[in-house]
C-alpha positions in Angstrom: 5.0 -41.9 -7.5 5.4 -44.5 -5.5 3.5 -47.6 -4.0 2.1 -47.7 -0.5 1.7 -50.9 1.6 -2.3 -52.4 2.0 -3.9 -50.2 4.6 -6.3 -51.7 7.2 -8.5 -49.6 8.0 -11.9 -50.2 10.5 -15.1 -49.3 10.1 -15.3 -48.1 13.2 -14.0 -44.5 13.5 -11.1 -43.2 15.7 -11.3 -40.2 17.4 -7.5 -38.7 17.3 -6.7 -36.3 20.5 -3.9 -34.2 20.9 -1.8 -35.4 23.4 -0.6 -31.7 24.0 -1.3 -31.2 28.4 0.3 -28.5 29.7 0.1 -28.0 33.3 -0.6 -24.7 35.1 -0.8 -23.0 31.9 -4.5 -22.7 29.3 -3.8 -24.4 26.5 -6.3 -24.7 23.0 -7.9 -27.7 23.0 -7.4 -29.1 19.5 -11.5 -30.8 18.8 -10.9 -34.3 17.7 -11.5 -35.0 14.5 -12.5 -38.6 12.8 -9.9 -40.4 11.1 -10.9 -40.9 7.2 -9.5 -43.2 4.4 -7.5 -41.1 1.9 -9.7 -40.0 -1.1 -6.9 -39.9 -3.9 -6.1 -42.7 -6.2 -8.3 -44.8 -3.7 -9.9 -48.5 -5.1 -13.4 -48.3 -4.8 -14.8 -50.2 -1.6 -16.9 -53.5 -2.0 -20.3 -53.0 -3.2 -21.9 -54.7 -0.5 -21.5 -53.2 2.7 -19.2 -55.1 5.2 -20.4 -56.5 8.6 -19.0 -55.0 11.6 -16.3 -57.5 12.2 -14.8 -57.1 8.5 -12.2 -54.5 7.3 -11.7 -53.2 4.0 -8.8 -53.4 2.2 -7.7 -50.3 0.1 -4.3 -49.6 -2.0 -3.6 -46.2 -1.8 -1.0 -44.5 -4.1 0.2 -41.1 -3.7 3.2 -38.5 -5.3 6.2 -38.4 -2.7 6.1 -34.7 -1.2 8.4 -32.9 -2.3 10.8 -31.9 0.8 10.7 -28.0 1.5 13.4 -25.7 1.7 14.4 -21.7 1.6 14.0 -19.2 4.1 10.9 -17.6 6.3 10.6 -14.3 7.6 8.3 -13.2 10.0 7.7 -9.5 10.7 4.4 -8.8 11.6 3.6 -5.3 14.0 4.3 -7.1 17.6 6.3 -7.9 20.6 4.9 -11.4 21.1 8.5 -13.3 20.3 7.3 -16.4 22.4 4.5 -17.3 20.7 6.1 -16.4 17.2 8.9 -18.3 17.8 7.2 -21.5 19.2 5.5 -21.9 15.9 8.2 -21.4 13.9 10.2 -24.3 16.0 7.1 -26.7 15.6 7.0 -25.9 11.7 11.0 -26.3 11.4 10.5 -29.6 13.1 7.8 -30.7 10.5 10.5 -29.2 7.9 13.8 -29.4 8.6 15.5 -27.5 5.7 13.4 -24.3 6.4 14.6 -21.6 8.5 12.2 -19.8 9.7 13.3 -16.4 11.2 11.4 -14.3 13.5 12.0 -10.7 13.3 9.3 -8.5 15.0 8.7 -4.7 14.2 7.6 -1.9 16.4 4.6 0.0 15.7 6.5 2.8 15.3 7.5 3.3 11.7 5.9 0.1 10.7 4.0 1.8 7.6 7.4 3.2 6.4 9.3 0.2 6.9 6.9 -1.8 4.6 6.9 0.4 2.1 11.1 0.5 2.2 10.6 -3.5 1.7 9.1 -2.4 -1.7 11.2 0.1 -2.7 14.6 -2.5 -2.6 13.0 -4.5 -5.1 11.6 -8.3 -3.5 10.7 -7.6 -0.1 12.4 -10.4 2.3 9.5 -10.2 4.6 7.4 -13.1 4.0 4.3 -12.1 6.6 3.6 -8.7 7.6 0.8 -6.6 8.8 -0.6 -5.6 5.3 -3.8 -3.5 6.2 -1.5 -0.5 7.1 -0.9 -0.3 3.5 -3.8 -0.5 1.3 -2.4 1.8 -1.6 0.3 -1.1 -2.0 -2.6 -3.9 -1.9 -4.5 -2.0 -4.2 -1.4 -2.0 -6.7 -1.3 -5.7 -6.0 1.9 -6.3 -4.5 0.5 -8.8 -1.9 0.0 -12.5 -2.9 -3.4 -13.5 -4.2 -4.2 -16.2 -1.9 -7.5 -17.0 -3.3 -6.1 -19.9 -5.9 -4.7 -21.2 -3.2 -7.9 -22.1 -0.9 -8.6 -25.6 -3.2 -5.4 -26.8 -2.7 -5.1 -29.5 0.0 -3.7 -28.6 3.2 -0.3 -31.1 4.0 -1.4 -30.4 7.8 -4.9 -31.6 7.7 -5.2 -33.0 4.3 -8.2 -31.0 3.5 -8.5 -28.2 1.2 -7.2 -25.0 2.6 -10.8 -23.5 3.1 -12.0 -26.5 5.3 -9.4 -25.1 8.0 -11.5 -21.9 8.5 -15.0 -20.4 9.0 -16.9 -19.5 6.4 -17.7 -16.4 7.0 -13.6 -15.3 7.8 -13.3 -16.6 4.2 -16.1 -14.2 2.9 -15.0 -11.8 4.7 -11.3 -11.8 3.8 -12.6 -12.4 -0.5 -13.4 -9.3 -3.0 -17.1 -9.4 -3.5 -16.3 -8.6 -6.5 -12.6 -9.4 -8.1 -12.8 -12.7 -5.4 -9.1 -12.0 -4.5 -8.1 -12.5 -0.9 -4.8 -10.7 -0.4 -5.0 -11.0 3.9 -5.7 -13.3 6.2 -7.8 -12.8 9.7 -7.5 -15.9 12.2 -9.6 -14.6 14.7 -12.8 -12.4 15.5 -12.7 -9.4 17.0 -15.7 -6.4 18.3 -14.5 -3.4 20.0 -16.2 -2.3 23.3 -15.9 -0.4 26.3 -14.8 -1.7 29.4 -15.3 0.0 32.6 -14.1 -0.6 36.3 -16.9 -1.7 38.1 -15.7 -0.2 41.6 -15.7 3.1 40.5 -19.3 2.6 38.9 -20.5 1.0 41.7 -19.0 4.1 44.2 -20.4 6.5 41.6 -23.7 5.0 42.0 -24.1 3.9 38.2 -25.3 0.7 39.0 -27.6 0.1 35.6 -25.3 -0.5 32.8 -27.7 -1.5 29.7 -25.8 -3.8 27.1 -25.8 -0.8 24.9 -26.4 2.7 26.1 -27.1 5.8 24.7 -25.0 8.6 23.5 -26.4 11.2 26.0 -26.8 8.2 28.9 -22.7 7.6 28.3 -22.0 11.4 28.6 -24.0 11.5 31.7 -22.0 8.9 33.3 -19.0 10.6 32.4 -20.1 13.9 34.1 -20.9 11.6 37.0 -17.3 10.0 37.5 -15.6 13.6 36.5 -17.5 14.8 39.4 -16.7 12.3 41.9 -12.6 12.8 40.8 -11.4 10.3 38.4 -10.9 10.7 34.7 -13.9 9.0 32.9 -12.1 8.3 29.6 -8.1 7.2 29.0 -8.1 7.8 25.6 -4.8 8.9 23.4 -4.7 11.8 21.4 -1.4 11.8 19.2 -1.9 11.1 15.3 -1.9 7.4 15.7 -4.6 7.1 17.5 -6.5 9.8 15.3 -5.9 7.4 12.3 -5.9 3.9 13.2 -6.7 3.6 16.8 -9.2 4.7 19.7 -10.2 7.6 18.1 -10.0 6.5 14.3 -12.8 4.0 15.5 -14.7 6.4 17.0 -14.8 8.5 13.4 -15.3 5.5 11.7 -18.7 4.1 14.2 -20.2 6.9 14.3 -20.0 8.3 10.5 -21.9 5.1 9.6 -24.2 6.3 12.4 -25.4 8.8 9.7 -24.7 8.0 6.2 -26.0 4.3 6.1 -29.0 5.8 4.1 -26.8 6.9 1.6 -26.4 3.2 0.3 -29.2 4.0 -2.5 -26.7 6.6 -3.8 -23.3 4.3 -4.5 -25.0 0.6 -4.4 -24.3 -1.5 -7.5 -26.8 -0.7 -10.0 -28.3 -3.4 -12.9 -25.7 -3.1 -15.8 -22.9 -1.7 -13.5 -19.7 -4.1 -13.4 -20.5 -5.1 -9.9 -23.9 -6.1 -10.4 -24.4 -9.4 -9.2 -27.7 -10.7 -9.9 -29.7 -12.7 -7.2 -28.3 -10.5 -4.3 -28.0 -6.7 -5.6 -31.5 -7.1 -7.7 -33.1 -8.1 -4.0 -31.7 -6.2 -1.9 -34.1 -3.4 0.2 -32.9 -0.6 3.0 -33.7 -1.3 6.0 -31.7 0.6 8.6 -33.2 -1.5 11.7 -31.2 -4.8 10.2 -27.3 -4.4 11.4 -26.6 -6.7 9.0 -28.3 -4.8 5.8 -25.3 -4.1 4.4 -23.0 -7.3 4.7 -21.1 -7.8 1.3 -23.5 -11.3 1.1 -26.4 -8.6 1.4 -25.5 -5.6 -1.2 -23.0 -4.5 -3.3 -21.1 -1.4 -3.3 -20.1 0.4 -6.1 -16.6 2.2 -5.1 -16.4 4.4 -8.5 -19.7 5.5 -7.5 -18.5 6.3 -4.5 -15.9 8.4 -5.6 -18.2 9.9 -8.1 -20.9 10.7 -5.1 -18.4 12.6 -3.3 -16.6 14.7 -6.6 -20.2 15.8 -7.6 -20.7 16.7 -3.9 -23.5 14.4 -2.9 -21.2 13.2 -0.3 -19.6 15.7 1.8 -18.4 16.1 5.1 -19.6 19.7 5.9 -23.3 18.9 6.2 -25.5 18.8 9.1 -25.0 15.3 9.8 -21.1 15.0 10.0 -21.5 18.4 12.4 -24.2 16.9 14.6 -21.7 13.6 15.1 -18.6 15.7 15.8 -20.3 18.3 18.1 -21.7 15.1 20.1 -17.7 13.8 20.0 -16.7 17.3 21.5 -18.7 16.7 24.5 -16.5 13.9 25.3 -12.6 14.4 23.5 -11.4 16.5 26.0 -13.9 17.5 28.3 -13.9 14.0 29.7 -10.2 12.6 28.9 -7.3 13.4 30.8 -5.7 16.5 30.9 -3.4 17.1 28.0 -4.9 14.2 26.0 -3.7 15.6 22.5 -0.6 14.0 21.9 -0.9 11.5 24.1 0.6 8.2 23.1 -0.4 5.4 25.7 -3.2 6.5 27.9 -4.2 2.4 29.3 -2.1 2.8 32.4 -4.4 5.5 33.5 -7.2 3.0 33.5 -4.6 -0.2 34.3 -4.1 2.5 38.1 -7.9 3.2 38.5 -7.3 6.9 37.9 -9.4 6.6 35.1 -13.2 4.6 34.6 -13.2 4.0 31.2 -11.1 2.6 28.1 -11.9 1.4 25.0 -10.7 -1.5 23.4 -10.7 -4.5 21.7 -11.4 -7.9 22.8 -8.0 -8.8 23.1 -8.0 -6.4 26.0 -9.9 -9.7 28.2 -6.5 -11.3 27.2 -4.1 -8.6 28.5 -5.8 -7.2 31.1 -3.9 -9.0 33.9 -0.9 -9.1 32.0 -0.7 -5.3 31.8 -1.6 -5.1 35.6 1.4 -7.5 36.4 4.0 -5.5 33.7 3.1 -2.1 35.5 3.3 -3.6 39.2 6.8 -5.3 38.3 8.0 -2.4 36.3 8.4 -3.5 32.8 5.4 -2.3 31.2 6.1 -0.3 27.8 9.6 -2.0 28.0 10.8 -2.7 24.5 14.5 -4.8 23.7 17.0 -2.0 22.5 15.4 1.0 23.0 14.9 3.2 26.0 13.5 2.5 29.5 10.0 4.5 29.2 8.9 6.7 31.8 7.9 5.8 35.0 4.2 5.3 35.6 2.7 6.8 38.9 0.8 4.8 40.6 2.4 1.4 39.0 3.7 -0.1 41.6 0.5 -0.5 43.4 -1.4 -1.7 40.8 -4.1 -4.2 41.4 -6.1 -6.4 39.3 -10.0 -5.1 39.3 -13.5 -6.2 38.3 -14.2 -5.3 34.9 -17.4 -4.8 32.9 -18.2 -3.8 29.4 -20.8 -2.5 27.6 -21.2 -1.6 23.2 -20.7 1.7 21.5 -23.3 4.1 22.8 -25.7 4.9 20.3 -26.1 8.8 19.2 -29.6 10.4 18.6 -31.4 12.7 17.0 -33.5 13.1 13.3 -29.9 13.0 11.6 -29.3 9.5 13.2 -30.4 6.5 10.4 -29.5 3.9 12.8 -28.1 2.7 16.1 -24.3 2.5 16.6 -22.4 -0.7 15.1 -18.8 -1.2 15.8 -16.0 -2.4 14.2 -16.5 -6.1 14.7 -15.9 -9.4 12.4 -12.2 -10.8 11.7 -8.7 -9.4 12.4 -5.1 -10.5 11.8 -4.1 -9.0 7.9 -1.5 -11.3 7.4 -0.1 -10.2 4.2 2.5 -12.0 1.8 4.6 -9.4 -0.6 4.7 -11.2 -3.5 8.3 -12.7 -4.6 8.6 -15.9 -6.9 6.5 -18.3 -7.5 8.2 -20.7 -5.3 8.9 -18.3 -2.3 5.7 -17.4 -2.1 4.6 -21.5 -2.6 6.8 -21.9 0.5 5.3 -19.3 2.2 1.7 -20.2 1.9 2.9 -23.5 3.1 3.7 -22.1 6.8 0.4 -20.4 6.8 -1.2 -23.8 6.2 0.6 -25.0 9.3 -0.2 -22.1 11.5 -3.9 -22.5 10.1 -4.3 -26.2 11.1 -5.3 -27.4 14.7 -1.7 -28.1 15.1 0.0 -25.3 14.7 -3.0 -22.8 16.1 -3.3 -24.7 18.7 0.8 -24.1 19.8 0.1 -20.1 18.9 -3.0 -19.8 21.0 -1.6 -21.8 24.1 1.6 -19.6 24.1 -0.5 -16.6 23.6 -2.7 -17.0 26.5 0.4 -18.1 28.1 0.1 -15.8 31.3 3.9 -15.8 31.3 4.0 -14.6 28.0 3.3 -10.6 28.5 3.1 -9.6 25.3 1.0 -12.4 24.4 -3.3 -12.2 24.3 -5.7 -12.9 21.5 -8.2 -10.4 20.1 -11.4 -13.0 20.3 -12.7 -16.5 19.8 -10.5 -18.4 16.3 -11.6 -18.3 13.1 -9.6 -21.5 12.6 -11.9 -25.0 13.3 -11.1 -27.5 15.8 -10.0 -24.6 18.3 -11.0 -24.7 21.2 -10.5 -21.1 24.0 -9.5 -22.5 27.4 -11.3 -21.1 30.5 -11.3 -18.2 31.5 -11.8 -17.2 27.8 -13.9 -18.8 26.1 -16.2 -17.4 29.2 -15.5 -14.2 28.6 -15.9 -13.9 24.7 -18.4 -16.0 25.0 -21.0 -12.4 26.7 -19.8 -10.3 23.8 -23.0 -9.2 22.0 -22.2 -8.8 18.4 -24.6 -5.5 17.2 -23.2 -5.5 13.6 -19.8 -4.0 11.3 -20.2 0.0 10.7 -17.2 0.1 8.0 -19.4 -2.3 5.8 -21.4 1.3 5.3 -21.7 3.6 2.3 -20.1 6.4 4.1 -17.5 5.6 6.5 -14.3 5.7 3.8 -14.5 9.6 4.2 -14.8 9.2 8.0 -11.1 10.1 8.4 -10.0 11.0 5.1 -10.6 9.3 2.0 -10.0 5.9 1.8 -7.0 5.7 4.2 -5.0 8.1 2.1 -2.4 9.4 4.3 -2.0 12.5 2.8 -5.7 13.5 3.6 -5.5 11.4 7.1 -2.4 14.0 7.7 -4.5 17.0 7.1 -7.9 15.8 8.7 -5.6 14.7 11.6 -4.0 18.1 12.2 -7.7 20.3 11.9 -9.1 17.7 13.7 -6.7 18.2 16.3 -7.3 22.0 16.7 -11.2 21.6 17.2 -11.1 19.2 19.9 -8.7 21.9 21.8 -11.0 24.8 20.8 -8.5 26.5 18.7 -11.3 26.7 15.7 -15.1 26.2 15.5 -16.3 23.3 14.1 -17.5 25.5 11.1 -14.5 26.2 10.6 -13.3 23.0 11.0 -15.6 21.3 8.4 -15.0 24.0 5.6 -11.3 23.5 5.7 -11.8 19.4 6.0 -13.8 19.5 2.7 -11.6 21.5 0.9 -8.7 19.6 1.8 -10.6 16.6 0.4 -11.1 18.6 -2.6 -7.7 19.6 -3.1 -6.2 16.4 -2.7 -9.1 14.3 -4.4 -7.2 14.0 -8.3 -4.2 12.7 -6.5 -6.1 10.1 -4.3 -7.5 9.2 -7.1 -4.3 8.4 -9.3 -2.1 7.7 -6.8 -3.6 5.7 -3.9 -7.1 3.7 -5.8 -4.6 4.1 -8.7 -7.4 4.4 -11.3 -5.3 4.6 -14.9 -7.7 7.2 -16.4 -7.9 9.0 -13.4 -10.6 11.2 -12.7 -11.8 10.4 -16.1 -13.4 6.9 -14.7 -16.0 8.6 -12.9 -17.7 9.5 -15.7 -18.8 5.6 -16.3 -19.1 4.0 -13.0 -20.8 1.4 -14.6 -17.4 -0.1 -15.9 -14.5 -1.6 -13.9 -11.6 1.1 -13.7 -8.1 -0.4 -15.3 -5.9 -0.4 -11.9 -2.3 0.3 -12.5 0.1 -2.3 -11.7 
């Protein structure tokens, strides 16, 4: 401990403003915050309140921080360098004896090179992209980072919490367990976005914020007829599991299954059961927000139990109404060849094509994408090879865009209108390591978290030099403020509620992400869009390939230690093998 001088401070608050003006480029505007006395070991003030002209005097003691040291490594799922390596400089700066290295990885292979971080023991990685691996959260392999959001902040001197939105924290926490193993920084809705020239030249000229299902389709017959592709969409087993069309699966399932949230909610006595929310709770599929974790509680060994008793399938009526309305438009209305497909956006970046779906990092991009095609460096990557050439690049143009939400599907199977995956994104992960690696670690996200350093990583992601750079939507850090254009932008986007908050949607592609059953549903999947079996067939073999591979999802990926025995008392908490 040691002794600090007498502070004077004023009753009259400061406003602090970051200095930070950068010319011809946006930069986040850091909101200014009032200066306050520090709280610790603090004498207590006068009991009579001072006049304006006095000051107070307070002796303020405080433990010498301790100075940090070790290593940093930083390999999330990206390209963005700049922005990665501007933070890390600013942190280094703040602490001299940390190195912090920046070490992107492709998307390619990501999955597999996480997993080989495990496999040698204490992965070196200190931040990755943990979503892509939820078996390995589920064994708890990934930092709790829950303990951690009391602890004051060296960057703001505020408890870690204060730093972020509320509901990014409740979002990121177990309902239940009230573990928070990622962390999302900013929000996110995906959307459709449409050129507006070749709607206006079509003669679609009303575009409703959110359209129906048979409304969309006859826009796309419209714009087939007239000669341009309606839909760039890719077709190759990324974008069947995690992408375009895995969002697609994952939408419209909750389109009809949110009814089944009677059948696998917490029920009184169950483990989950939490009194004052669960006990209150009432279906009403017209509220998009009927199902939010702060709403109702889901019971996932019910769940699980639901579908091994067959009371959740995937061969009903409803699962073949959604994917005979999805046939209408995965390959009758994408490009030619679309199946295996890996990047279809410069179809839509060239105005061959009128539609592409996205996130709302695409308001971001857009321009940057335009300027990487007309230049010839889009899809280049550092050390590997020169993609092929897109026709029409060179003459790319930037175009007015528009955007409307996920049409909704009808019909008596339909329980509610479409939702879409919206709330927060980023899944910063941290494998666990020691106690002090991972102390050290936390640390940076502190300082990336804090109007300081997010502040640095938003201005050098908006950077419009800075191609690889963008944002997916407005922060979910405070004191942030989106420059123009984009706070503009984001600021339109109609939120209509989160469809994997549902009862129904883990089976949308699969079973709970288990890659295994994503393989097989990927592959019959594949075969029905391109009319190689009916989607009788189809569904039969997708259930029994649930079927088959249920026992093994169940031990190896949820990782249930009595295995399928647990299903037989959803009421109590399975034991989880470490």
């Amino acid at each position: 401990m040691k002794r600090i001088k007498w502070l004077w401070i004023l009753l009259v608050v400061a406003l602090v403003i970051s200095p930070m003006l950068v010319s011809c480029k946006p930069t986040a505007t850091a909101v200014p915050e009032a200066t306050a006395a520090p709280k610790e070991e603090a004498t207590k003030a006068p009991d009579a309140e001072p006049t304006e002209e006095e000051v107070v005097e307070v002796e303020v003691t405080e433990e010498a921080a301790k100075e940090l040291e070790g290593t940093i490594v930083i390999s999330f799922q990206s390209t963005d360098k700049q922005t990665w390596e501007a933070v890390a400089a600013a942190y280094e700066k703040l602490n001299p004896k940390v190195d912090v290295r920046v070490e992107l990885k492709p998307g390619e292979g990501y999955q597999e090179w996480i997993r080989a971080q495990f496999a040698t023991g204490s992965p070196e990685a200190s931040l990755v992209n943990a979503n892509v691996v939820a078996d390995l959260i589920n064994a708890r392999k990934f930092l709790d980072l829950a303990p951690y959001m009391d602890k004051i902040s060296p960057y703001t001197n505020k408890p870690w919490r204060e730093d972020m939105e509320e509901g990014a924290i409740r979002n990121m926490t177990d309902p239940i367990e009230g573990r928070i193993e990622v962390l999302n920084i900013e929000t996110v809705q995906v959307l459709w976005f449409y050129n507006k020239e070749i709607f206006d030249k079509v003669g679609i000229t009303d575009v409703p914020t959110q359209p129906t299902w048979s409304q969309f389709i006859g826009w796309c017959q419209k714009i087939k007829d007239a000669g341009y592709i309606p839909v760039a969409i890719e077709g190759d087993a990324r974008s069947f599991w995690e992408m375009r069309v895995g969002w697609m699966m994952r939408m419209y399932a909750d389109q009809y299954t949110r009814k089944e949230s009677e059948l696998v909610r917490c029920q009184p006595g169950d483990y989950c059961f939490r009194e004052g929310i669960d006990d209150k709770w009432v279906y009403d599929p017209t509220d998009p927000h009927n199902d939010d974790s702060n709403m109702i509680t889901f019971n996932g060994v019910r769940k699980m139990a639901a579908f091994y008793n067959g009371e959740q399938r995937v061969d009903g009526p409803e699962f073949k109404a959604m994917y005979e309305n999805l046939a209408q438009l995965l390959g009758p209305m994408t490009e030619p060849g679309w199946i295996g497909v890996t990047d279809a956006l410069p179809l839509f970046l060239t105005q061959q094509a009128a539609m592409w779906l996205d996130g709302g990092w695409f308001f971001t991009s857009f321009e940057k994408n335009i300027k990487q095609l007309a230049e010839g460096t889009y899809g280049v990557t550092e050390g590997e090879a020169t993609p092929t050439p897109v026709a029409g690049a060179a003459q790319a143009t930037v175009f007015e865009l528009g955007t409307f939400n996920i049409p909704s599907m009808e019909g008596e199977l339909v329980d509610a209108p479409a939702r879409t995956m919206e709330g927060y994104l980023g899944f910063w992960g941290i494998p666990k390591k020691d106690q002090a690696q991972n102390d050290l670690e936390v640390d940076f996200l502190m300082f990336v978290t804090s109007p300081e350093g997010f502040a640095i990583y938003v201005q050098n992601k908006l950077d419009p030099n800075n191609l690889n750079g963008g944002i997916s939507g407005p922060p979910a850090i405070l004191n942030v403020e989106l420059p123009s254009p984009y706070k503009e932008r984001f600021a339109n986007i109609k939120l209509i509620g989160a469809a994997d908050q549902g009862p129904g949607g883990y089976r949308s592609r699969g079973l709970n992400d288990y890659q295994p059953m994503v393989r097989e549903w990927t592959d019959l999947a594949q075969q029905y869009f391109q009319g190689t079996i009916t989607i009788d067939e189809f569904l039969t073999k997708y259930q029994a390939s649930l079927e088959n591979l249920f026992p093994q999802m169940v031990t190896d990926h949820l990782r249930w230690q009595g295995g399928l025995d647990a299903l037989k008392t959803p009421e109590k908490k399975p034991e989880v093998l470490e």
